[in-house]
Structures are given as C-alpha cells and as structure tokens.
N, CA, C and O atoms as a Maestro MAE file, in Angstrom:
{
 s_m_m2io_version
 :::
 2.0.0
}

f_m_ct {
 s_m_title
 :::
 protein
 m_atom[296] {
  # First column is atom index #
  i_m_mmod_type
  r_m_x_coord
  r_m_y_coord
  r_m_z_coord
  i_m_residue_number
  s_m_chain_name
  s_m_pdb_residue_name
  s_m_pdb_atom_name
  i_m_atomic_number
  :::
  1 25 -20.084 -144.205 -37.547 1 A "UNK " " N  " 7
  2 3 -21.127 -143.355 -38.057 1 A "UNK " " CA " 6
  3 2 -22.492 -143.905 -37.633 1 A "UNK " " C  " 6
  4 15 -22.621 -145.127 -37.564 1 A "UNK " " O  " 8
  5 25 -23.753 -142.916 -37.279 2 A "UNK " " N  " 7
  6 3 -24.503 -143.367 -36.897 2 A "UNK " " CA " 6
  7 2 -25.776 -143.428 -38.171 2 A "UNK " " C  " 6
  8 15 -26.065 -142.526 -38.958 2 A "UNK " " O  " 8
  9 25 -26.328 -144.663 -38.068 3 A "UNK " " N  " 7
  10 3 -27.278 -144.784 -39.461 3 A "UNK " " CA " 6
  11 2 -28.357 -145.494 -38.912 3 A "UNK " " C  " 6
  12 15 -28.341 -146.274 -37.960 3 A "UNK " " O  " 8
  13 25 -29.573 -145.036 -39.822 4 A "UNK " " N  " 7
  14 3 -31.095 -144.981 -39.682 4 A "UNK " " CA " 6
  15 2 -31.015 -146.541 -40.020 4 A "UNK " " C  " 6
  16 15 -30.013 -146.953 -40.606 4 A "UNK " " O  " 8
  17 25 -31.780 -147.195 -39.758 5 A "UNK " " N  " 7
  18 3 -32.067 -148.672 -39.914 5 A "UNK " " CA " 6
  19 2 -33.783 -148.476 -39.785 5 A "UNK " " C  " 6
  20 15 -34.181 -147.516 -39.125 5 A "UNK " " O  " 8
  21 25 -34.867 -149.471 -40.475 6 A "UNK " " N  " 7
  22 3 -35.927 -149.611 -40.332 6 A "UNK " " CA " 6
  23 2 -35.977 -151.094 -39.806 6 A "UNK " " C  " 6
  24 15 -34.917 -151.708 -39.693 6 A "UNK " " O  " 8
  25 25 -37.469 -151.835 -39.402 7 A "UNK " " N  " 7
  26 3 -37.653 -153.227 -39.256 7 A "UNK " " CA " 6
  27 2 -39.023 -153.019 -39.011 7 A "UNK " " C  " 6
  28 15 -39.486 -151.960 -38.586 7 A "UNK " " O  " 8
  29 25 -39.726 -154.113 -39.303 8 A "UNK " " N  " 7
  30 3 -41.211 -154.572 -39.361 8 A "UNK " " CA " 6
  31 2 -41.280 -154.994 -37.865 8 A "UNK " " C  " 6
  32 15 -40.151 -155.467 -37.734 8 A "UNK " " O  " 8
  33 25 -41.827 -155.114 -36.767 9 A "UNK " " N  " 7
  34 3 -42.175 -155.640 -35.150 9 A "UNK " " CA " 6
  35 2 -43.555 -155.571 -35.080 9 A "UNK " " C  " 6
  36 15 -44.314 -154.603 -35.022 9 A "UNK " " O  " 8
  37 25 -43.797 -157.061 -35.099 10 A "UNK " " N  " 7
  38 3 -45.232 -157.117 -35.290 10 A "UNK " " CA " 6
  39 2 -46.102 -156.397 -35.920 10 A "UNK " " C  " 6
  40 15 -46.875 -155.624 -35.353 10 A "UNK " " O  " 8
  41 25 -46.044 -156.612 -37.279 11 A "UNK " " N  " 7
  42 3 -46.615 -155.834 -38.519 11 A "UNK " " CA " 6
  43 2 -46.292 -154.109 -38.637 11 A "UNK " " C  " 6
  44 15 -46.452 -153.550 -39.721 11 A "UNK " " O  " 8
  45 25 -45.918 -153.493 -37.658 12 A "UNK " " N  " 7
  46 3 -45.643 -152.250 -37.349 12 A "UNK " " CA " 6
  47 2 -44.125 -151.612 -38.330 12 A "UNK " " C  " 6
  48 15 -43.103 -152.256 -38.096 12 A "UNK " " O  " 8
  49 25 -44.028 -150.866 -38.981 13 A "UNK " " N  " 7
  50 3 -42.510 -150.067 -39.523 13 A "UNK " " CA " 6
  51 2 -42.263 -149.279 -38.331 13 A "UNK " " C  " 6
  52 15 -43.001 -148.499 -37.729 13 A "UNK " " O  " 8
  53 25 -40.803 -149.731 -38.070 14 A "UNK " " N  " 7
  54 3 -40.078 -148.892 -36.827 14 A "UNK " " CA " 6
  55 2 -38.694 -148.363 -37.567 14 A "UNK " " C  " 6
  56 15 -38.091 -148.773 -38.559 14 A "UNK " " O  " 8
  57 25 -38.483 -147.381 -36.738 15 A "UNK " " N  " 7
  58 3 -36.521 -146.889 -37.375 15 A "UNK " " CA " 6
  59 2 -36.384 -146.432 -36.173 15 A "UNK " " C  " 6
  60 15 -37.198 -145.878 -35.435 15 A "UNK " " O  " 8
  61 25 -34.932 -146.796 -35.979 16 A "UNK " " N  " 7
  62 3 -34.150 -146.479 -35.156 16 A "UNK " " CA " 6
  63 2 -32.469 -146.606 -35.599 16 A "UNK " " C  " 6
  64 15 -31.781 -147.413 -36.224 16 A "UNK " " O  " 8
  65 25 -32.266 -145.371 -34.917 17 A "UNK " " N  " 7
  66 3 -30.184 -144.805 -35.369 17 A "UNK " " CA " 6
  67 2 -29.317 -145.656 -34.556 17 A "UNK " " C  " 6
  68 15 -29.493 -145.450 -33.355 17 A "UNK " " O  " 8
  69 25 -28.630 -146.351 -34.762 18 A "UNK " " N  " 7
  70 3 -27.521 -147.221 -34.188 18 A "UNK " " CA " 6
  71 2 -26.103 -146.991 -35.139 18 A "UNK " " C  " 6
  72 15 -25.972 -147.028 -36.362 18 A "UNK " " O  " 8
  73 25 -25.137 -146.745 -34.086 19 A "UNK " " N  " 7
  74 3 -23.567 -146.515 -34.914 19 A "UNK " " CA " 6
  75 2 -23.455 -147.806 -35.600 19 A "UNK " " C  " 6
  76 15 -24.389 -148.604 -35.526 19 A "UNK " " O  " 8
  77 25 -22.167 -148.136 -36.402 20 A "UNK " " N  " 7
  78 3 -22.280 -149.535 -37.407 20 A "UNK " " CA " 6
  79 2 -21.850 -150.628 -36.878 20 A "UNK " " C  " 6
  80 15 -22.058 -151.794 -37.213 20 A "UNK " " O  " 8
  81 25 -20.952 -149.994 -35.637 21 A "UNK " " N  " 7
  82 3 -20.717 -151.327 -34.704 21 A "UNK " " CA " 6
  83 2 -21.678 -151.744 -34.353 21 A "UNK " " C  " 6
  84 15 -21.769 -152.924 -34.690 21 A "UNK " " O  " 8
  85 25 -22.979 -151.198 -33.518 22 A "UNK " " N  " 7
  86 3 -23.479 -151.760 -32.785 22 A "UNK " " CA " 6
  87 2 -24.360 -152.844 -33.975 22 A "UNK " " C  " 6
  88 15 -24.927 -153.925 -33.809 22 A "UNK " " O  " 8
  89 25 -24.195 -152.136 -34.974 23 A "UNK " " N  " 7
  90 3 -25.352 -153.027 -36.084 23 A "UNK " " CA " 6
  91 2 -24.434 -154.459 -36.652 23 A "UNK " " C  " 6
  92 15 -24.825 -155.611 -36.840 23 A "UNK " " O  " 8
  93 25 -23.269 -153.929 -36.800 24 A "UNK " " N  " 7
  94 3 -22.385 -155.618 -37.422 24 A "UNK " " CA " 6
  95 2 -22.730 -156.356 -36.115 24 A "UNK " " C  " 6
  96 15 -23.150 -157.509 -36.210 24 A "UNK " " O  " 8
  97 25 -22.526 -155.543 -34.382 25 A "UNK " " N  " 7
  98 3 -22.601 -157.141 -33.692 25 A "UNK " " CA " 6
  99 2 -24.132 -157.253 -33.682 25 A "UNK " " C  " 6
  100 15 -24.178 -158.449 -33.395 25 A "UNK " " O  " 8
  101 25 -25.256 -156.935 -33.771 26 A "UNK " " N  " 7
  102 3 -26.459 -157.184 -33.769 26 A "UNK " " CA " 6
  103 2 -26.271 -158.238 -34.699 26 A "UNK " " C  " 6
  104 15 -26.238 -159.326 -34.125 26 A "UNK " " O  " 8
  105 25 -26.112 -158.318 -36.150 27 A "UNK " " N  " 7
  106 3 -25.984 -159.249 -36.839 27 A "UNK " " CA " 6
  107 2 -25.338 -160.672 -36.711 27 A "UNK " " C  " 6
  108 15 -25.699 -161.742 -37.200 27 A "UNK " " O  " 8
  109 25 -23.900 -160.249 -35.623 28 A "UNK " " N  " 7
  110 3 -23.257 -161.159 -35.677 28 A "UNK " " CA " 6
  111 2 -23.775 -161.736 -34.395 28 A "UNK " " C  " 6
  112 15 -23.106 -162.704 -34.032 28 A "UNK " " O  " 8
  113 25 -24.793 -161.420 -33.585 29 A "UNK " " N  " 7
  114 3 -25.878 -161.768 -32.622 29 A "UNK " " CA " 6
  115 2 -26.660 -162.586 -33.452 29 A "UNK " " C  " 6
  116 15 -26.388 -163.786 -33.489 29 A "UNK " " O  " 8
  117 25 -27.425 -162.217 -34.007 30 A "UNK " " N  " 7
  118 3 -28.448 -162.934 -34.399 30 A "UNK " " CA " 6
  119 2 -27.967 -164.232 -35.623 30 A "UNK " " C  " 6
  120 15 -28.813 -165.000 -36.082 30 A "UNK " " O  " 8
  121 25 -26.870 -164.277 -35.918 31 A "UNK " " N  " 7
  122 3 -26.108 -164.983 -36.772 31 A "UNK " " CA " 6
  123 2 -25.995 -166.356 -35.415 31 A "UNK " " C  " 6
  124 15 -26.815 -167.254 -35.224 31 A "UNK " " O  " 8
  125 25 -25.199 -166.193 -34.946 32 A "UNK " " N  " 7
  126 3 -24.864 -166.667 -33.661 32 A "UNK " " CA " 6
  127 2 -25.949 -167.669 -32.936 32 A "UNK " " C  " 6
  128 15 -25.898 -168.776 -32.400 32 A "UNK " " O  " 8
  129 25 -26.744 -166.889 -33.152 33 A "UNK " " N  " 7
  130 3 -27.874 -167.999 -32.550 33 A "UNK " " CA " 6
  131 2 -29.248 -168.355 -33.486 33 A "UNK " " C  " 6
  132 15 -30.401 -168.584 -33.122 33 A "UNK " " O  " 8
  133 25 -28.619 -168.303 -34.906 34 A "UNK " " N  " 7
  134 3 -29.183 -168.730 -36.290 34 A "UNK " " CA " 6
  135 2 -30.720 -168.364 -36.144 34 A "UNK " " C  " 6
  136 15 -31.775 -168.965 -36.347 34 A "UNK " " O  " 8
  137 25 -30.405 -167.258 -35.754 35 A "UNK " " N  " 7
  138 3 -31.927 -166.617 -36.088 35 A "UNK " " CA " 6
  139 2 -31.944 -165.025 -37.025 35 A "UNK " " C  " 6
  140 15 -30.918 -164.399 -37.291 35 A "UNK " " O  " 8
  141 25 -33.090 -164.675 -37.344 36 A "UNK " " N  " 7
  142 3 -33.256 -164.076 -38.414 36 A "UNK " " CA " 6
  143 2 -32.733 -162.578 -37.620 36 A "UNK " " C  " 6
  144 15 -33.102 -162.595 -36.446 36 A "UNK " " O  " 8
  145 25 -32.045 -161.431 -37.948 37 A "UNK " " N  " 7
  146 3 -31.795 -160.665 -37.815 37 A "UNK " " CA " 6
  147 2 -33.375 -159.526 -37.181 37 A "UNK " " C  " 6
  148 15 -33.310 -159.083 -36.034 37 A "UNK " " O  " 8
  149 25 -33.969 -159.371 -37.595 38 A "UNK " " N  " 7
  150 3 -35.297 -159.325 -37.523 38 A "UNK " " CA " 6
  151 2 -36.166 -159.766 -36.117 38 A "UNK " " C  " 6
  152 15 -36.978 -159.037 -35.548 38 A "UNK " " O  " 8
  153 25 -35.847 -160.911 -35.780 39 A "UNK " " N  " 7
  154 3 -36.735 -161.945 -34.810 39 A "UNK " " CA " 6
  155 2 -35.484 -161.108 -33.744 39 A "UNK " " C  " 6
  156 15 -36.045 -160.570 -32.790 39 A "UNK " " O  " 8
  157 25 -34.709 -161.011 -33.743 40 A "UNK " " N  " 7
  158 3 -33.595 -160.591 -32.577 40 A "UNK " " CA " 6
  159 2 -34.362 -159.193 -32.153 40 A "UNK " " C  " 6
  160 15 -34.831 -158.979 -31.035 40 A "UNK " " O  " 8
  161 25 -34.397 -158.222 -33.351 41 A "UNK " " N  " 7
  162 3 -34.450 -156.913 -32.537 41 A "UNK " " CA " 6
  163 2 -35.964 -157.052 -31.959 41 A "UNK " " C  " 6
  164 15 -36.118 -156.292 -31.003 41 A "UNK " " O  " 8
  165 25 -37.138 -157.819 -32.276 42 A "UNK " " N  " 7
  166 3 -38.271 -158.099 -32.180 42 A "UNK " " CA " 6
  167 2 -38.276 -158.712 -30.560 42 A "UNK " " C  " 6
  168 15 -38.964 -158.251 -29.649 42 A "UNK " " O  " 8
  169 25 -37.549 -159.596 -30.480 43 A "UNK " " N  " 7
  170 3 -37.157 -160.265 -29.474 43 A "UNK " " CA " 6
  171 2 -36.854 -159.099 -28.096 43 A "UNK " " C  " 6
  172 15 -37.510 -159.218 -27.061 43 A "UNK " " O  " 8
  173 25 -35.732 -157.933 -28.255 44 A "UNK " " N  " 7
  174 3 -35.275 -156.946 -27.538 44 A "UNK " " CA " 6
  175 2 -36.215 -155.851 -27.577 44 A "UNK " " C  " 6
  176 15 -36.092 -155.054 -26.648 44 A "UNK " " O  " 8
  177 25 -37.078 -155.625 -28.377 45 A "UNK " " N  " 7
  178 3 -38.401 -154.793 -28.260 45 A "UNK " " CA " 6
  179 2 -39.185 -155.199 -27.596 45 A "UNK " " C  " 6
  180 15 -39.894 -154.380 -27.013 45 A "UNK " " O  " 8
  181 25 -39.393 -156.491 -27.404 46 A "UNK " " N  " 7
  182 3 -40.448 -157.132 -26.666 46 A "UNK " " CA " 6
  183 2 -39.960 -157.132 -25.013 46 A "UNK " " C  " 6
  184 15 -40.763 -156.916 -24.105 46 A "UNK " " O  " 8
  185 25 -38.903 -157.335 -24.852 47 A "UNK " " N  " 7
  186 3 -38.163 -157.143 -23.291 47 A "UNK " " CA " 6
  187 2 -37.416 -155.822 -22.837 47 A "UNK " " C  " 6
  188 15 -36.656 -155.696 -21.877 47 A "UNK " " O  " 8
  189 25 -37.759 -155.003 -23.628 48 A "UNK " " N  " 7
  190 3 -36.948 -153.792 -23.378 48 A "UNK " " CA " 6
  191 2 -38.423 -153.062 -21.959 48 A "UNK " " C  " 6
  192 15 -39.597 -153.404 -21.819 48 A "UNK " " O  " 8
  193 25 -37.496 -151.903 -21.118 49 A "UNK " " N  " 7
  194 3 -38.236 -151.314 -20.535 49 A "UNK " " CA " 6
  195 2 -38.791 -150.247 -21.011 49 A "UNK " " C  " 6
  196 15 -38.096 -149.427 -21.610 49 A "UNK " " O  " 8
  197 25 -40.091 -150.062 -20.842 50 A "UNK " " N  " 7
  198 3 -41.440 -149.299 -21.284 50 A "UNK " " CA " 6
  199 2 -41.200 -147.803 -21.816 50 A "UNK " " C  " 6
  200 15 -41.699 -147.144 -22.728 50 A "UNK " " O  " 8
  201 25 -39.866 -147.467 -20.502 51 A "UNK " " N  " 7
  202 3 -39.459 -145.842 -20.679 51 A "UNK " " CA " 6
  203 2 -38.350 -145.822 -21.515 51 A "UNK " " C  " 6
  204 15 -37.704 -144.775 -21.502 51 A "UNK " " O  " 8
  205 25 -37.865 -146.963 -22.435 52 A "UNK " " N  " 7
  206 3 -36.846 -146.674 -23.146 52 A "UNK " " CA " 6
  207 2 -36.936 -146.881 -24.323 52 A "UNK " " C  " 6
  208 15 -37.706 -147.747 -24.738 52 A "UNK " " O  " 8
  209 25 -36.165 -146.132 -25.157 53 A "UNK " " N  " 7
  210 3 -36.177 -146.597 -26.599 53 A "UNK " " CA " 6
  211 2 -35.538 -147.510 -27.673 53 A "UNK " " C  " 6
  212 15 -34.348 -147.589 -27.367 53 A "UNK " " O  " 8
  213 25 -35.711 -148.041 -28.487 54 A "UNK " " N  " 7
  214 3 -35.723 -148.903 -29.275 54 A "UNK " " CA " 6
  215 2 -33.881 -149.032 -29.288 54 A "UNK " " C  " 6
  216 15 -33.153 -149.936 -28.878 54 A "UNK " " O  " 8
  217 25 -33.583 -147.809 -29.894 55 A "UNK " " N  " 7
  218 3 -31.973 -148.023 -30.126 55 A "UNK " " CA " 6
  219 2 -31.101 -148.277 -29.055 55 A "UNK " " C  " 6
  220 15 -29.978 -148.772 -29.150 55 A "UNK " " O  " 8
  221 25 -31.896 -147.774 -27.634 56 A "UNK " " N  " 7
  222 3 -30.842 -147.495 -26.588 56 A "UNK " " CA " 6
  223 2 -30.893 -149.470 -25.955 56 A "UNK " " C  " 6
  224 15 -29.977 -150.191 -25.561 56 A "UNK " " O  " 8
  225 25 -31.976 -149.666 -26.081 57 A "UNK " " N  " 7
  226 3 -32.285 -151.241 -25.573 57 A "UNK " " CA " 6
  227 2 -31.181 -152.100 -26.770 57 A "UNK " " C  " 6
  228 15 -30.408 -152.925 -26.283 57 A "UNK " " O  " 8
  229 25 -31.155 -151.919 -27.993 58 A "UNK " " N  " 7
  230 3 -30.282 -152.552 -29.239 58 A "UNK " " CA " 6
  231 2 -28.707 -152.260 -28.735 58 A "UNK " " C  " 6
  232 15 -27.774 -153.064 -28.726 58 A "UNK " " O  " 8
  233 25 -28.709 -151.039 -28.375 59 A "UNK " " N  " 7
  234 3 -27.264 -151.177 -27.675 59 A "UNK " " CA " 6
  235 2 -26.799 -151.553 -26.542 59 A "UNK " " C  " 6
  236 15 -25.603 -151.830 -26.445 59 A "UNK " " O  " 8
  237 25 -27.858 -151.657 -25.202 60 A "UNK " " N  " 7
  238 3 -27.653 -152.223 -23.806 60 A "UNK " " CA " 6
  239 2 -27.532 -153.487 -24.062 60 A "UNK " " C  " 6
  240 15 -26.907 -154.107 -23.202 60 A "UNK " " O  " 8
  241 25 -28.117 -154.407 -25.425 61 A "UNK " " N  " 7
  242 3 -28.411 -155.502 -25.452 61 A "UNK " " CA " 6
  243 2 -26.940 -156.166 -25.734 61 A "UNK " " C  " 6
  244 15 -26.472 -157.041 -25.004 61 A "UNK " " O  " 8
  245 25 -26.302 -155.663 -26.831 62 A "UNK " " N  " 7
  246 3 -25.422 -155.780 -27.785 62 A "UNK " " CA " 6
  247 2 -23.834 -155.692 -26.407 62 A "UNK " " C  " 6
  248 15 -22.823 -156.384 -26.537 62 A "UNK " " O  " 8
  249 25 -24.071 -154.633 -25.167 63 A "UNK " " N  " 7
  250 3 -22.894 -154.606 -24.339 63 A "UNK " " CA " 6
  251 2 -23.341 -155.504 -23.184 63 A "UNK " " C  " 6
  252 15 -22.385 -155.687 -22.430 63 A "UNK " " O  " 8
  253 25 -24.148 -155.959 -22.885 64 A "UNK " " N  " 7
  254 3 -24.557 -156.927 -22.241 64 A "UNK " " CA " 6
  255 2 -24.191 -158.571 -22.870 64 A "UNK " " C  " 6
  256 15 -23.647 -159.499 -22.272 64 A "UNK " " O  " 8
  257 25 -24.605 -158.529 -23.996 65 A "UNK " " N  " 7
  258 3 -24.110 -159.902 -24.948 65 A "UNK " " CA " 6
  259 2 -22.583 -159.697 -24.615 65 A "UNK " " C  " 6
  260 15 -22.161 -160.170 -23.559 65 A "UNK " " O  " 8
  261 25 -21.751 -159.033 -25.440 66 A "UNK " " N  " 7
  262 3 -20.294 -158.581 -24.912 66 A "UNK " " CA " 6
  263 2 -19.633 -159.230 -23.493 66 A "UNK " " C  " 6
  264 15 -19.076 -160.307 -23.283 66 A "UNK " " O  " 8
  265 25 -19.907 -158.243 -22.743 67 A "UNK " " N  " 7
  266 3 -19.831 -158.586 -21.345 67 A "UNK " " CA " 6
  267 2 -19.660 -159.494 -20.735 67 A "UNK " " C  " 6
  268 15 -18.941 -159.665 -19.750 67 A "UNK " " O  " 8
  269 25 -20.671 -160.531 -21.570 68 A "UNK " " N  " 7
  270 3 -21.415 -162.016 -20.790 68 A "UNK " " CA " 6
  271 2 -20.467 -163.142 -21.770 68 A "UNK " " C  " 6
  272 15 -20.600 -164.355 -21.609 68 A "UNK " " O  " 8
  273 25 -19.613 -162.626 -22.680 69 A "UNK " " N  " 7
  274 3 -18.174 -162.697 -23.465 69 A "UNK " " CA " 6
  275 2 -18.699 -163.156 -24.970 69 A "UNK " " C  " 6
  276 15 -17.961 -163.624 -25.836 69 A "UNK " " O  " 8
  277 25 -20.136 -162.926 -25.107 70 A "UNK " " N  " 7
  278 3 -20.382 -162.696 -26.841 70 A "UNK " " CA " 6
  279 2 -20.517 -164.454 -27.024 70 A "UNK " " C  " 6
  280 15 -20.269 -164.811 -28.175 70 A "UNK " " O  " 8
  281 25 -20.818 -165.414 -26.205 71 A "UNK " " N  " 7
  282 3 -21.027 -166.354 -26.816 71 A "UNK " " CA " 6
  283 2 -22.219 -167.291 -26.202 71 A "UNK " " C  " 6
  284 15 -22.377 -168.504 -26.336 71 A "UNK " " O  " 8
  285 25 -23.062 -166.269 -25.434 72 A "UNK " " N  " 7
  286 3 -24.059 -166.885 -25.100 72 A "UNK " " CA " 6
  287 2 -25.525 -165.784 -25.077 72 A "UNK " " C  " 6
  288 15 -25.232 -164.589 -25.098 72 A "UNK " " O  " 8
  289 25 -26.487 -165.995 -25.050 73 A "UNK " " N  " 7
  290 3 -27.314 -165.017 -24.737 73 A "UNK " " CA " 6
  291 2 -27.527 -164.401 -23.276 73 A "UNK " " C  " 6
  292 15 -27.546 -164.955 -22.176 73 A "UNK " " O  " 8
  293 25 -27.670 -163.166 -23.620 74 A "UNK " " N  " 7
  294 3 -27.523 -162.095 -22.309 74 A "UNK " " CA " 6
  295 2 -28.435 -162.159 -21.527 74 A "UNK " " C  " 6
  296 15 -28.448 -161.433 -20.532 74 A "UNK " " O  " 8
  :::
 }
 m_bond[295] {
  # First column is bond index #
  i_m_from
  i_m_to
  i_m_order
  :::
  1 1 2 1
  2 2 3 1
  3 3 4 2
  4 3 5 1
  5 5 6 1
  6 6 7 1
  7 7 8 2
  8 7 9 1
  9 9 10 1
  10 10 11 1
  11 11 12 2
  12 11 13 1
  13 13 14 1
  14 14 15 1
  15 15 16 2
  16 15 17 1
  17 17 18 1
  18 18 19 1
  19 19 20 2
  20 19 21 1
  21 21 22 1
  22 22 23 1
  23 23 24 2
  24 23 25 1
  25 25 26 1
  26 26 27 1
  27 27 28 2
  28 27 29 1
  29 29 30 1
  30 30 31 1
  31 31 32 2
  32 31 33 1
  33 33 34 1
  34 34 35 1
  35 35 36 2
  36 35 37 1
  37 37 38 1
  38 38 39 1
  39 39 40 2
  40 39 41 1
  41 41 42 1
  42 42 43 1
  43 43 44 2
  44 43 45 1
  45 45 46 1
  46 46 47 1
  47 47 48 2
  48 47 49 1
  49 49 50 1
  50 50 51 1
  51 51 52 2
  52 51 53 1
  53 53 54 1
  54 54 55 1
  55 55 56 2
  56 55 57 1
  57 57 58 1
  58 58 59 1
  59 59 60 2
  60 59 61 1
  61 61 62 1
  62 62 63 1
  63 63 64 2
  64 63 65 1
  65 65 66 1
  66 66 67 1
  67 67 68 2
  68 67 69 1
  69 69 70 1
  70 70 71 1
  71 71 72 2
  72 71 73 1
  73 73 74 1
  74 74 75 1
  75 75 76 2
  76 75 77 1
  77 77 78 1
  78 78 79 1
  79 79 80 2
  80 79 81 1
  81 81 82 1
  82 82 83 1
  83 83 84 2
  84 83 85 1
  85 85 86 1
  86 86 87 1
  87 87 88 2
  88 87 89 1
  89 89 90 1
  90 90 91 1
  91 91 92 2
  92 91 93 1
  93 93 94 1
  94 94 95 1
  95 95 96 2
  96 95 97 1
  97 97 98 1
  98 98 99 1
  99 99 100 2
  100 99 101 1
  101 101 102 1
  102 102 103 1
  103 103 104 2
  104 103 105 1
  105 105 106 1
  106 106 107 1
  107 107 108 2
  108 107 109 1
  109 109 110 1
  110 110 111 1
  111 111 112 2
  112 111 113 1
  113 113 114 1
  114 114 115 1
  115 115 116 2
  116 115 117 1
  117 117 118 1
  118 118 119 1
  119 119 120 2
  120 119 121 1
  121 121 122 1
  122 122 123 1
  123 123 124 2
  124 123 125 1
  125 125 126 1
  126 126 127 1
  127 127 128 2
  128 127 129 1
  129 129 130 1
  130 130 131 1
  131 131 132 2
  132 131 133 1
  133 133 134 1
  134 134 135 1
  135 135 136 2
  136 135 137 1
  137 137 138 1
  138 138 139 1
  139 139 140 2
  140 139 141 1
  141 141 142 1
  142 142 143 1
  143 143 144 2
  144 143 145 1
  145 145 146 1
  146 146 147 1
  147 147 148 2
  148 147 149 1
  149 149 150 1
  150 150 151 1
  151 151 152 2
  152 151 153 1
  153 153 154 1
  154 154 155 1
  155 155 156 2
  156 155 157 1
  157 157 158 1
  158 158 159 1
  159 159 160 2
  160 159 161 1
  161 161 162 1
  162 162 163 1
  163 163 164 2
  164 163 165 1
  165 165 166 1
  166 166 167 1
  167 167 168 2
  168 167 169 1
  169 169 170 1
  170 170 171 1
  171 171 172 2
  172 171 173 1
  173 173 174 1
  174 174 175 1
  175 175 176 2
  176 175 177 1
  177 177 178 1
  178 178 179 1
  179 179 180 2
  180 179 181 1
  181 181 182 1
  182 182 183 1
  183 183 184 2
  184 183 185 1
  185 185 186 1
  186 186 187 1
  187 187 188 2
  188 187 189 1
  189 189 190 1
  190 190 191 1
  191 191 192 2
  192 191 193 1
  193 193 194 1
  194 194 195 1
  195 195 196 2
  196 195 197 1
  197 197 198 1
  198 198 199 1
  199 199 200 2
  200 199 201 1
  201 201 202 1
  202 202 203 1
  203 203 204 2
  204 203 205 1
  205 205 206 1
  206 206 207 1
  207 207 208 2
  208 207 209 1
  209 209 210 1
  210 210 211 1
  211 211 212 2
  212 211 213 1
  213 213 214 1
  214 214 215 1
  215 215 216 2
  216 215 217 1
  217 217 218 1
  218 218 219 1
  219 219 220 2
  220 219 221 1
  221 221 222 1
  222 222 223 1
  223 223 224 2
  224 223 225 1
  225 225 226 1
  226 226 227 1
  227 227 228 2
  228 227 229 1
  229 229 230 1
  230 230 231 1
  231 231 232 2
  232 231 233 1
  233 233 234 1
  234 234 235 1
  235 235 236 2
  236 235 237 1
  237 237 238 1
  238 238 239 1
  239 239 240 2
  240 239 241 1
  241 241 242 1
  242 242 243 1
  243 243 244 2
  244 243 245 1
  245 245 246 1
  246 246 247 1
  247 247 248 2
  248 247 249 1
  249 249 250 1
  250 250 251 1
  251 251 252 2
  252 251 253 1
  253 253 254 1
  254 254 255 1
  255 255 256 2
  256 255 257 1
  257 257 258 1
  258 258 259 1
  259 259 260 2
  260 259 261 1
  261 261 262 1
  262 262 263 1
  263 263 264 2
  264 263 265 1
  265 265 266 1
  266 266 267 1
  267 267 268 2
  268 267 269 1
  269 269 270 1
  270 270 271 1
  271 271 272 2
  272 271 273 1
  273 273 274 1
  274 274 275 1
  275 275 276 2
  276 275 277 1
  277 277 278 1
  278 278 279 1
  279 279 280 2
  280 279 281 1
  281 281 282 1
  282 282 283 1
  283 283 284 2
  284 283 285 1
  285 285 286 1
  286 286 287 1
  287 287 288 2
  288 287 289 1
  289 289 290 1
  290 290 291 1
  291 291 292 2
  292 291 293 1
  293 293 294 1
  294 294 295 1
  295 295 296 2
  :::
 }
}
C-alpha cells in the first residue's frame, strides 16, 4: 500500500507517497548505518537529480542499496 509520509529537510515540511516496503527498507537503511531516519532521506534529497522527485529518488535509492547487496552504501 502506498502511504503519505512527511519529514522536516532543512527546516522545510515535505511529503512524499512511498509503498511500505520501500519505507521498512529506508528504515532498515538508515538503521544500518546508525543514523537518524531523517538525516538519510535529507541526505538523498540533497543528491537526488534536480528533475526528479522526492519519492522516486527514496526508491532509486532503496534498489540501488539492494543491488549493491543491502550492506553497504549505494
């Protein structure tokens, strides 16, 4: 199911829709490399490309982590 999520990025309120997978491994991302859930998507906002949006970069990020076999950063 796909669900609304909010987060603060540099003082700013953002929302963006991500299915629940992509949100448990975001967590289990940012768990992973003992940082704040928060500082991660902040982190992928900050390197994402200009013409794309917030959720679609949270999920390229999340199959890229995957890929690269989920135990290192992408």
């Amino acid at each position: 199911m796909i669900r609304k999520h909010s987060a603060t990025l540099h003082g700013h309120r953002t929302s963006f829709s991500l299915e629940d997978e992509f949100w448990a491994e975001l967590k289990m991302i940012a768990a992973g490399r003992s940082i704040p859930l928060a500082a991660l998507i902040s982190e992928i906002d900050d390197h994402r490309r200009p013409d794309s949006n917030l959720s679609s970069a949270l999920r390229l990020h999340v199959l890229s982590w995957l890929k690269a076999g989920g135990d290192r950063q992408p």
